[in-house]
Every structure is written in structure tokens, then in C-alpha cells.
N, C-alpha and C positions, 0 to 999 in steps of 0.2 A: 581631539580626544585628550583626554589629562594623561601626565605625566604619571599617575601612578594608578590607574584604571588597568584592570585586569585584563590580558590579551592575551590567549593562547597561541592564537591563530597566527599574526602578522611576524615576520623574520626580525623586526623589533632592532636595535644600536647593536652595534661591534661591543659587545665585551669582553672583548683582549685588549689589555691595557701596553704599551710600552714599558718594558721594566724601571725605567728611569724614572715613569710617571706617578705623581702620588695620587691614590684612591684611596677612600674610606670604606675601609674592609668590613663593617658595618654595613654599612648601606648596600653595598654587594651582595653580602650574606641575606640582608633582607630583602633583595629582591629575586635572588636564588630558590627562597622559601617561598616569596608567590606564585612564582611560576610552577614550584614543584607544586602544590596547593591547587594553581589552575589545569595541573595534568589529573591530577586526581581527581575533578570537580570532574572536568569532562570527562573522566573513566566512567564515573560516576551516573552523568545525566545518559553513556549511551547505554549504561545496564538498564538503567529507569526505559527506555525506553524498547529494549530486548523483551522487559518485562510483561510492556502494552502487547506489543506483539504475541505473547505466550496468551494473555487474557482474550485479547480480540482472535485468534486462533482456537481458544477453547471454546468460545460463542456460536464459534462455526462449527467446529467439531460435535457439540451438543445439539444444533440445527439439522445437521447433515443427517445424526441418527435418527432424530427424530422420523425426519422425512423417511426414512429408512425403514423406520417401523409401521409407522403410518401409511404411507402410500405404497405404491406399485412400483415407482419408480423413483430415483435419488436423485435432483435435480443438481446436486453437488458431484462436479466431476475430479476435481483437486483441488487444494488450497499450496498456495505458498507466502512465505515471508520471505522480507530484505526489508538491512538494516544500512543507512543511507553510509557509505562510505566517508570518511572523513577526508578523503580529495575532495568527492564530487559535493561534499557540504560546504567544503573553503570554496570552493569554486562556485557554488551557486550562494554561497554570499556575496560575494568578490562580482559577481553578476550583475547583484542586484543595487550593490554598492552602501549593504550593512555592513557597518561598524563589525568585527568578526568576536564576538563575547560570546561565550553560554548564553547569557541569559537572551541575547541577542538573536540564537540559536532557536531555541526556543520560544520563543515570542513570533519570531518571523517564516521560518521555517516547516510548513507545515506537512511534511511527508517526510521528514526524518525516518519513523519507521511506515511502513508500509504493507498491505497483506493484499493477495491476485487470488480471488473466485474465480473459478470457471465451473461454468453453468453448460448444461445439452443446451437449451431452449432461451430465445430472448425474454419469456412470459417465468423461467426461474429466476434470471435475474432481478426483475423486480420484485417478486415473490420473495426471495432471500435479504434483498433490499430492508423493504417494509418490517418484514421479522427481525431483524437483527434494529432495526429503529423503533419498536412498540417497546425494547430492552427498557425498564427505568434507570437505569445507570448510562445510557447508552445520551451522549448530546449531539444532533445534528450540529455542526459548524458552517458546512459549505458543502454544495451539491450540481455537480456539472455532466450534465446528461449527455451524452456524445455519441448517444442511440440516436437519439431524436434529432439532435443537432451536431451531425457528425464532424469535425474537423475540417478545413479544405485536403487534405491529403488525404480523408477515407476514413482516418481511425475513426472508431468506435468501440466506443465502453462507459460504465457509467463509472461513475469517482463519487466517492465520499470523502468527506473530511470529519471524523466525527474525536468526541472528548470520551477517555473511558477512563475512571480513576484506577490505579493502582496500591494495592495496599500494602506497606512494608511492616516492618517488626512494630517505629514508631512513627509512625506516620502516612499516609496518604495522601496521594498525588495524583492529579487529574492531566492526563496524556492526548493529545493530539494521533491520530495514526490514519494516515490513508487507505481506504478501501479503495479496491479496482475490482469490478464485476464485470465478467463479458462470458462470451458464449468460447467454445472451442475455435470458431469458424475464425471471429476476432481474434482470438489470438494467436493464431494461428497465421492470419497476416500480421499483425503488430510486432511478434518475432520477427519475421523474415524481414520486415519492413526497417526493423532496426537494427540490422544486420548491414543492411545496402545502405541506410544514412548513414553509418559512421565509415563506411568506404572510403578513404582518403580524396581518390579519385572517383569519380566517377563521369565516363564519357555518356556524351548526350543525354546530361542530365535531365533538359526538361524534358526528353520523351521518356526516361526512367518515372521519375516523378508522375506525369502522367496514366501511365501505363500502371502503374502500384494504384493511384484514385480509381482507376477503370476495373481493376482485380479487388479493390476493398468494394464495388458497387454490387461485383457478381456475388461474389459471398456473403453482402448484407439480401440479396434475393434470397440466394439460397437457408439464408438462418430463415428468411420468413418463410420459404416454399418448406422445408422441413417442420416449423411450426404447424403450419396449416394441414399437412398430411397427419401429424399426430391428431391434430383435435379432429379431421376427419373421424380417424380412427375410435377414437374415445368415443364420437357420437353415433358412429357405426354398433356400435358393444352397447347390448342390451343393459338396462339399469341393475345393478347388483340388488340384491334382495337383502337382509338383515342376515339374514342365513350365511348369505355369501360372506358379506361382510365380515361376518365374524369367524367364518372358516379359515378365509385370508388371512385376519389378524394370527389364527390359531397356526397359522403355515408359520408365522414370524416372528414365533417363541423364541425359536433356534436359530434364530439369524444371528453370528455376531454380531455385535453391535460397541467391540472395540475399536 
């Protein structure tokens, strides 16, 4: 790395000098100013990225009522955000063995911010999926299905990686942010499941390890036994009429839908 390449990240040379010693109180000063400069950049890029978070949260938030309005049932059970902590950002570059810069940050890093759907049904998540990607502003990146092809340890959930621009006072900025889609059931182990990994200890590990694949298998049954009894359901219930139809709508004038 050069001598004078911007580094927030790294603990960088002792500058405490010996009183005795001569320094150029210039060059001091101006490297006091980059670094001040580089705290600011990165103040900077994590607000840029606070800001994806509020966009890709109202995308959702606009989907969720829809569904709300429209349909019988709200396939959206919560959303949340997280904004990747600047340990565990030094540390998963330090990981990966990038160079630790903003732009570095940036460029490689792609879950910096982050946003967790939780879905009733495995047939919402992809339904939520798809809608939030037909968005024109919305760019697919990277997409890692963990329904379909779940982890060796059980988890499951689908992940996006998608680009969604942000617009400031002057200018516009195209952002990275991770979706995570899963049902309550999934996360519901993926909690608990992360709870027991960071255990410092843990005895008889591999029957633990084990035993959490064997509990993520019964509850991916059960999100499918639960699936299936719904659309029983649904095909059980006679076909709505236009009548009906529009009676329903007429029930869901008055729904909030803040």
C-alpha cells in the first residue's frame, strides 16, 4: 500500500514523536487533515448507506399495503434493518484480506446495509421476491436460494444482493443492500441457531451441530405441511363472484394502511 493512500481502518505508525526529535510540523499537520477527512468520508458513506436502507424499507412498506389492500391476507409479517457495524466491517475485511479503504468498503463488501422480510408462507417469499424485482430502479446483483439448496447446517432463506440508487440534494448514488427473505419458522431457528454458534463453549459439539440440521429439517416440513393445508383451504372456498369481490374490496376502505 503507498505511503500516502487513504486508510481509516489500519492502527497505522506511532506518531508520538521524542521531544528531542525533529519533525516537519507540516507534514504532520497534513496528515492529521487526511485522516480527519477520512473519518468524515466514512461518516459519510455509512449515512449513504442508512439512507438505502430507508428506500429499500419503503419498497417494502408500499408492497406490504398493497398486499393489504388487495388480498385477504398480508404475506408480510415484519421487516427489519441493520447497519453492518464498523467492527464487524474491519473484521470481515481483515477476513477476507482487502486492503481496508472506503472505496475498498464499498466495492467489496456487499451487505454493508442489510434489510430481514419475514414472510407466513414459503409461496410469500418468493412472491415478495419477484415484486420488489419487476421495481425499474431495482438491479438484481447476486441471488442465493437457501430454500432450495439449504446450507449443510439447515439454514434457509433466500438473500438478494440487489443496487438501488439514492438520491441526495446533488447527486445520486447507486447502493448495494442485502435482502434476507424467510418465513417465521426459518427464523425462528436461524435466531436460536445464532445464539448457540457464538457460545464460546460449547460441549459435544458435533451432536449440538447435528441436532439444530435435524430441527432446521422438521420445520422446513412443517413451513411445507402449513403451506399445503392453506391452499387446501383456499381450494376448499368456493370461487368469489364479482359481487363478492368487490364487497371485500368495499370492507378495506377502512383499513389502515399506515
Amino acid at each position: 500500500m503507498k505511503d500516502d493512500e487513504e486508510n481509516i481502518f489500519s492502527e497505522g505508525e506511532n506518531l508520538t514523536l521524542p521531544p528531542d526529535m525533529y519533525f516537519d510540523s507540516e507534514k504532520l499537520y497534513s496528515r492529521t487533515l487526511k485522516m480527519m477527512w477520512s473519518v468524515v468520508q466514512y461518516n459519510e458513506m455509512r449515512m449513504t448507506y442508512s439512507c438505502a436502507l430507508k428506500e429499500i424499507k419503503t419498497k417494502f412498506d408500499v408492497l406490504n399495503t398493497e398486499f393489504n389492500v388487495r388480498n385477504k391476507r398480508n404475506p408480510i409479517s415484519s421487516i427489519s434493518t441493520r447497519l453492518k457495524s464498523t467492527q464487524s466491517l474491519f473484521r470481515k475485511m481483515a477476513d477476507r484480506n482487502i486492503i481496508p479503504t472506503i472505496e475498498n468498503a464499498e466495492r467489496n463488501i456487499k451487505d454493508i446495509a442489510g434489510i430481514r422480510v419475514i414472510c407466513s408462507y414459503i409461496d410469500d417469499i418468493y412472491e415478495i421476491a419477484e415484486a420488489l424485482l419487476r421495481q425499474d430502479d431495482v438491479t438484481l446483483v447476486e441471488r442465493k436460494d437457501y430454500i432450495k439448496n439449504p446450507k449443510p447446517n439447515g439454514y434457509r432463506s433466500l438473500h438478494l444482493i440487489v443496487s438501488i440508487p439514492v438520491y441526495f440534494a446533488e447527486r445520486k448514488k447507486q447502493v448495494n443492500v442485502e435482502v434476507q427473505i424467510r418465513t417465521i419458522a426459518m427464523d425462528f431457528w436461524a435466531s436460536l441457531e445464532h445464539q448457540i454458534k457464538y457460545k464460546q463453549v460449547i460441549p459435544e459439539q458435533a451432536e449440538v451441530v447435528d441436532r439444530l440440521r435435524k430441527c432446521a429439517e422438521v420445520i422446513a416440513s412443517t413451513d411445507e405441511e402449513m403451506l399445503a393445508l392453506r391452499r387446501k383451504i383456499e381450494q376448499a372456498e368456493d370461487a368469489p363472484s364479482e359481487e363478492d369481490i368487490l364487497l371485500e374490496r368495499l370492507k378495506k376502505i377502512d383499513v389502515r394502511i399506515d
